[in-house]
N, CA, C and O of each residue as an XYZ file, in Angstrom:
424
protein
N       0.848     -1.169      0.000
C       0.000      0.000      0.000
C       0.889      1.225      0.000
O       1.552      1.467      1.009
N       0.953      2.036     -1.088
C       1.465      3.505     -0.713
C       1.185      4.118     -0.039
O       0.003      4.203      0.293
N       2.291      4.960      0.574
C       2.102      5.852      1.188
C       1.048      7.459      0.470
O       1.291      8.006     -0.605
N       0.186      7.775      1.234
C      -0.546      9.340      0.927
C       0.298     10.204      0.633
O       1.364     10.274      1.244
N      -0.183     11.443     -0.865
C       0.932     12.331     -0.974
C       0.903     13.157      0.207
O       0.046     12.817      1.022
N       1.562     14.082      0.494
C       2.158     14.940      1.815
C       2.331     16.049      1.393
O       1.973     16.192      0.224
N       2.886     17.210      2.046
C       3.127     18.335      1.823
C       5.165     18.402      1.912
O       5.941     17.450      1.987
N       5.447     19.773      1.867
C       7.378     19.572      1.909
C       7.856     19.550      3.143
O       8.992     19.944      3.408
N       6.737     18.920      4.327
C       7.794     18.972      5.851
C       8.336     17.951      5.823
O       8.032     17.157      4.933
N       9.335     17.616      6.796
C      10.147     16.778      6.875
C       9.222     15.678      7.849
O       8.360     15.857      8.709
N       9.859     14.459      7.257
C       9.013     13.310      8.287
C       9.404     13.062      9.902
O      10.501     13.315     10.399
N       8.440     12.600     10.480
C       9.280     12.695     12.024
C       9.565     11.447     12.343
O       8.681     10.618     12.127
N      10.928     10.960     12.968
C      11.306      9.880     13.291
C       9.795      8.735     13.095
O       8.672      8.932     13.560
N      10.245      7.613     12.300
C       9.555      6.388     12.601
C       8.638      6.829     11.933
O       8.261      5.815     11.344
N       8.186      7.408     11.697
C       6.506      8.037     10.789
C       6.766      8.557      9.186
O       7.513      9.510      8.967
N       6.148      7.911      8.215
C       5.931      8.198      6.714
C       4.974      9.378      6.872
O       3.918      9.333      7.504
N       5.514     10.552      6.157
C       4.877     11.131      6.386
C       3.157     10.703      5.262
O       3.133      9.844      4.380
N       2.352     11.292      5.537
C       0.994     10.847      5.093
C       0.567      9.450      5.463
O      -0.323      8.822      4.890
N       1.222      9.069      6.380
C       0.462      7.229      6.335
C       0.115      7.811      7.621
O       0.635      8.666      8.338
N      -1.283      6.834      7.714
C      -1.868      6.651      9.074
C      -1.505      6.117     10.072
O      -2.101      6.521     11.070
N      -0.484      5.076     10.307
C       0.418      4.043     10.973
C       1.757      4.550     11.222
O       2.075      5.547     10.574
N       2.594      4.069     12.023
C       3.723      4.171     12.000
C       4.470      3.019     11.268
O       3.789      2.070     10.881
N       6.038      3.018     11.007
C       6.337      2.075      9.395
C       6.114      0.383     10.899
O       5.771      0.256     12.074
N       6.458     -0.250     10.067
C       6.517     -1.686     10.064
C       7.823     -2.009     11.227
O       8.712     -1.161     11.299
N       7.895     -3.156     12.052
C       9.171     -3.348     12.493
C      10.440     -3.597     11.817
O      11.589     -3.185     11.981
N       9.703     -4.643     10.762
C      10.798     -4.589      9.974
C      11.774     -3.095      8.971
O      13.000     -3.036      8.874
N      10.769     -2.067      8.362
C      11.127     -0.783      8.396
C      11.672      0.075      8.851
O      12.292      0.982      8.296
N      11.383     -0.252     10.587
C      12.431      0.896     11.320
C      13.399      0.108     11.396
O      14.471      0.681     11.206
N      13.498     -1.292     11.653
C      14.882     -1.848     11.939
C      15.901     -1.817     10.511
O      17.127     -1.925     10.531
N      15.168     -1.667      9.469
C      16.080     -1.504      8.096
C      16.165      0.250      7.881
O      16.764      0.573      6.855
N      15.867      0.893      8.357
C      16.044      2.084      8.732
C      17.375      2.386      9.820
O      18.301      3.176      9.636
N      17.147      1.512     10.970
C      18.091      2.253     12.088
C      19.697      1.425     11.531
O      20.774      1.987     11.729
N      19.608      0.135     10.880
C      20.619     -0.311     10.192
C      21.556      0.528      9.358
O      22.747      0.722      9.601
N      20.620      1.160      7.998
C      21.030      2.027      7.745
C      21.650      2.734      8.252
O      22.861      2.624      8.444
N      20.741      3.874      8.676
C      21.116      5.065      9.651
C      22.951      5.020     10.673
O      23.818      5.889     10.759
N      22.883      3.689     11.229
C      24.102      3.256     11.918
C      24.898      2.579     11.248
O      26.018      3.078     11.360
N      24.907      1.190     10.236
C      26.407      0.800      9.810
C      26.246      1.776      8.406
O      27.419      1.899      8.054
N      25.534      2.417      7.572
C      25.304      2.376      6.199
C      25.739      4.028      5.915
O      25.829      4.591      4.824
N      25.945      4.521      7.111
C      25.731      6.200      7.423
C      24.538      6.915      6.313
O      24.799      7.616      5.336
N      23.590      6.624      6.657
C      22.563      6.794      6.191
C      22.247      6.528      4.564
O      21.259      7.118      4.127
N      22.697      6.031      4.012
C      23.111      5.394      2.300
C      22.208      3.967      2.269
O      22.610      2.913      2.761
N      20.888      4.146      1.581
C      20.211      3.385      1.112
C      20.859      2.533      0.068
O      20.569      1.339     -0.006
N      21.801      3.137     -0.817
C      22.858      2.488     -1.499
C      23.809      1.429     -1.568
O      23.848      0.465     -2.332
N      24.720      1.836     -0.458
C      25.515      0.631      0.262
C      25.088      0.073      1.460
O      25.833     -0.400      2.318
N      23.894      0.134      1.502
C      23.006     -1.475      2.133
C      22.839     -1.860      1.318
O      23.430     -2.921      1.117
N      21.714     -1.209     -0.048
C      21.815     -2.955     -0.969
C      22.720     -3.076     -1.830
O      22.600     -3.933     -2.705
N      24.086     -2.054     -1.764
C      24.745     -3.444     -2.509
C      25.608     -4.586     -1.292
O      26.020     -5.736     -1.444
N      25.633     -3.720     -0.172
C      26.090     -5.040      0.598
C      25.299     -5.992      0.971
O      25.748     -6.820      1.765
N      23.800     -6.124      0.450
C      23.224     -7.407      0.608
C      22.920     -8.336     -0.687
O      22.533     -9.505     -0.710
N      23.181     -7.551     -1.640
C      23.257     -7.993     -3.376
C      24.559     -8.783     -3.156
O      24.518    -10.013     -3.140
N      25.183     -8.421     -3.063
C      26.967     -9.324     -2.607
C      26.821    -10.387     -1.870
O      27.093    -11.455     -2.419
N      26.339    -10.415     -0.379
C      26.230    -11.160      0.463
C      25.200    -12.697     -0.611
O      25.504    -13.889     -0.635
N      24.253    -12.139     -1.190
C      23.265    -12.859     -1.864
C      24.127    -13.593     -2.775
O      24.022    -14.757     -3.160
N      24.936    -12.773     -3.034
C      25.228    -13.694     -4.725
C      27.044    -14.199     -4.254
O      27.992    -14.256     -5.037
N      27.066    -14.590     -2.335
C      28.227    -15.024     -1.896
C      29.240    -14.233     -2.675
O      29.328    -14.651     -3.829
N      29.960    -13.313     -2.427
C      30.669    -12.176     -2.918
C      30.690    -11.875     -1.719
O      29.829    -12.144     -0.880
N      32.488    -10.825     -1.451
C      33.201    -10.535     -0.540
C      31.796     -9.118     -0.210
O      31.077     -8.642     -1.088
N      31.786     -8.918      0.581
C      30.830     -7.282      1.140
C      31.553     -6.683      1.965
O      32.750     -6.850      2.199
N      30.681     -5.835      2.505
C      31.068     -4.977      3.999
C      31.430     -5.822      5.141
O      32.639     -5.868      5.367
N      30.909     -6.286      5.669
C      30.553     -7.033      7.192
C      31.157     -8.520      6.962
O      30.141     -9.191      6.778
N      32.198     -9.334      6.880
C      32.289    -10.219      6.794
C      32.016    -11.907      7.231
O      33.111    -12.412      7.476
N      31.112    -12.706      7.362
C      30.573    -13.707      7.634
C      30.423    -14.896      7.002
O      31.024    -15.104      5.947
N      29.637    -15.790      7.539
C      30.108    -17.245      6.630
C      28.740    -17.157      5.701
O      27.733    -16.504      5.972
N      28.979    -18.035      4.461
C      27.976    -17.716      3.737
C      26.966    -18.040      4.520
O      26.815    -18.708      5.543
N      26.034    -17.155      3.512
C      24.332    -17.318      4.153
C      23.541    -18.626      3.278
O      23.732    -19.165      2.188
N      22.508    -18.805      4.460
C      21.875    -20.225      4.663
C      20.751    -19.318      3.710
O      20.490    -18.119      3.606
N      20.160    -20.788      2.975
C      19.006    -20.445      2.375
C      18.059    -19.871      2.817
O      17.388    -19.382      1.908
N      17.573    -19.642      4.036
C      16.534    -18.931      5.353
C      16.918    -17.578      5.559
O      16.110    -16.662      5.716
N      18.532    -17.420      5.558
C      19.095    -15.943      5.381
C      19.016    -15.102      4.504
O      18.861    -13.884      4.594
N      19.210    -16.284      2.926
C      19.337    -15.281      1.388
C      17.882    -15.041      1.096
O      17.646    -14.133      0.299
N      16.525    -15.923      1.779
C      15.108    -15.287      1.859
C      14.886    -14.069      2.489
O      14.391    -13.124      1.873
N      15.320    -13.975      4.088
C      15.266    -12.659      4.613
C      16.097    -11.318      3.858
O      15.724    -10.154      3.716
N      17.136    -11.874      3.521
C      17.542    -10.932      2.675
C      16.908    -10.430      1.441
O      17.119     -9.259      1.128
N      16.015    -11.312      0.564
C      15.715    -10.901     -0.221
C      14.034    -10.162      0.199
O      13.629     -9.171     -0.409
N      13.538    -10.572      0.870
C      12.686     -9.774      1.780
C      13.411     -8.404      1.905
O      12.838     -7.383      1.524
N      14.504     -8.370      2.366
C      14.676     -6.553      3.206
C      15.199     -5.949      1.894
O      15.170     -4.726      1.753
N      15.666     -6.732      0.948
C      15.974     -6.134     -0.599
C      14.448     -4.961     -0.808
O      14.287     -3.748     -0.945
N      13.525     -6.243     -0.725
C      12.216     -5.295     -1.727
C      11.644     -4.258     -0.487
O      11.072     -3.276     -0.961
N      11.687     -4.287      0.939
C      11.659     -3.388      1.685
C      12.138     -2.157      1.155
O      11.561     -1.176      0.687
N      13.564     -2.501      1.377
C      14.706     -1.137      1.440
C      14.732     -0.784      0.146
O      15.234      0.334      0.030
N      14.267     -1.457     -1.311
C      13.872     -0.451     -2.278
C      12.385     -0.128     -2.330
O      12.104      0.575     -3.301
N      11.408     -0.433     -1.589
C      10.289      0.628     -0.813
C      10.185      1.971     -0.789
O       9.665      2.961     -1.302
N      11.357      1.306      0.542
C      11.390      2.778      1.235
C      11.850      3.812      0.787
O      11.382      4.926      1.026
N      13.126      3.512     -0.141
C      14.220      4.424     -0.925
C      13.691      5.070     -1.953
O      14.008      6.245     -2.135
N      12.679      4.342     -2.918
C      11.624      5.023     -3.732
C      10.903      6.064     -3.344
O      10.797      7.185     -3.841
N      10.200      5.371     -1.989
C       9.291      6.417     -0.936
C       9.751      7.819     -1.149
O       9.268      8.842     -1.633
N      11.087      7.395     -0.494
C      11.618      9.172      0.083
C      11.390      9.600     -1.325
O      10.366     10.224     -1.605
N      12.368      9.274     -2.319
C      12.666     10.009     -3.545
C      11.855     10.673     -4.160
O      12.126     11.815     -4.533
N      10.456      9.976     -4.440
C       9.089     10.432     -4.375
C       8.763     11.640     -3.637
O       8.265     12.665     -4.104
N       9.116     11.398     -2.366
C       8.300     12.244     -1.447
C       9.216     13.721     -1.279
O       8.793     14.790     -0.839
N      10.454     13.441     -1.726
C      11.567     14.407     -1.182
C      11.950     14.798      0.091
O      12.307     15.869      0.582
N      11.699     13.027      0.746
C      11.980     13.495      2.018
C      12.826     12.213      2.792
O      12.633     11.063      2.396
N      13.653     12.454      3.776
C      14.561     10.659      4.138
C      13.851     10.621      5.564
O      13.712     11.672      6.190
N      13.398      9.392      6.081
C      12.872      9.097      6.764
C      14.155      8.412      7.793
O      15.095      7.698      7.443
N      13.829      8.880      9.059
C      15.234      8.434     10.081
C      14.435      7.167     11.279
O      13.272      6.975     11.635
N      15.582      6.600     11.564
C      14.907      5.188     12.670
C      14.886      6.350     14.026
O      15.245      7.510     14.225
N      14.409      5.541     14.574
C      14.226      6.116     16.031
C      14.648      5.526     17.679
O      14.043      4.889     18.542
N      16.323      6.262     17.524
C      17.347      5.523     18.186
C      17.344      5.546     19.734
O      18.331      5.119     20.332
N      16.131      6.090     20.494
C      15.596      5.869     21.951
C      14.832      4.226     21.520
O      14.536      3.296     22.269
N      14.720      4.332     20.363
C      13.614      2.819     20.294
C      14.415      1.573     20.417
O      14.207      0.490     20.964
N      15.270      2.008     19.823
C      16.432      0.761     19.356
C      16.560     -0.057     20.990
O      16.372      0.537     22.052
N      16.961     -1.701     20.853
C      16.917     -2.123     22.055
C      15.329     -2.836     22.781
O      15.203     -3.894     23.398
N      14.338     -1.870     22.447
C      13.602     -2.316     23.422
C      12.861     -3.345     22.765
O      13.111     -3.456     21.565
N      11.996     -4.142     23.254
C      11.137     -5.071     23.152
C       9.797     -4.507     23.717
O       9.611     -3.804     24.710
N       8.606     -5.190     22.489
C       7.350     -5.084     23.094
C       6.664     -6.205     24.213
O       6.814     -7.426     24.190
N       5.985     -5.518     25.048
C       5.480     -6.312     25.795
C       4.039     -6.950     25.466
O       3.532     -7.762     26.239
C-alpha cells in the first residue's frame, strides 16, 4: 500500500509522512541499520546485501548465508527499495528512532 501524498515537511522519526500508521518493524529496523552501519546510504546497504546474496566478498564479513538468510535478505531487498523510492518520491529521508532501538514489546 502507498504511502498518501504529503506536503514539503520533513518526516518525524519512525513516521511516513501521510500514512496513518507508523512504518513496520521490519522498516524501522532496516532504517536504524542504515542510519548506523550504512551512514545513512540506502545504497551501500543494498549493494552489501546484493553481494552477500550472490556469496561475494561485502562490507561485514561472515560465513555464507543459509538459504533462510538469502530469503530474509531478499525480503529486506524489496523493503529497502520501498522505502528508498518512498523518500525520492516524497523528497523526504525518513530516520529510525534511536531511543527505540533495544527495546522489546510487551
Amino acid at each position: 500500500m502507498p504511502p498518501e501524498p504529503h506536503g514539503s515537511q520533513p518526516a518525524p522519526e519512525g513516521v511516513a509522512p501521510g500514512r496513518q500508521r507508523r512504518l513496520s518493524e521490519d522498516e524501522g529496523m532496516l532504517l536504524a541499520i542504515r542510519d548506523t552501519l550504512y551512514e545513512g546510504s540506502w545504497e551501500d546497504f543494498l549493494l552489501d546485501l546484493r553481494e552477500r546474496l550472490s556469496d561475494r566478498p561485502y562490507v561485514f564479513d561472515v560465513h555464507p548465508a543459509s538459504p533462510r538468510l538469502k530469503d530474509t535478505m531478499r525480503r529486506h531487498l524489496e523493503i529497502i527499495e520501498q522505502l528508498s523510492r518512498w523518500e525520492r518520491d516524497h523528497g523526504v529521508t525518513l530516520h529510525s528512532e534511536p531511543e527505540s532501538l533495544g527495546k522489546t514489546e510487551e
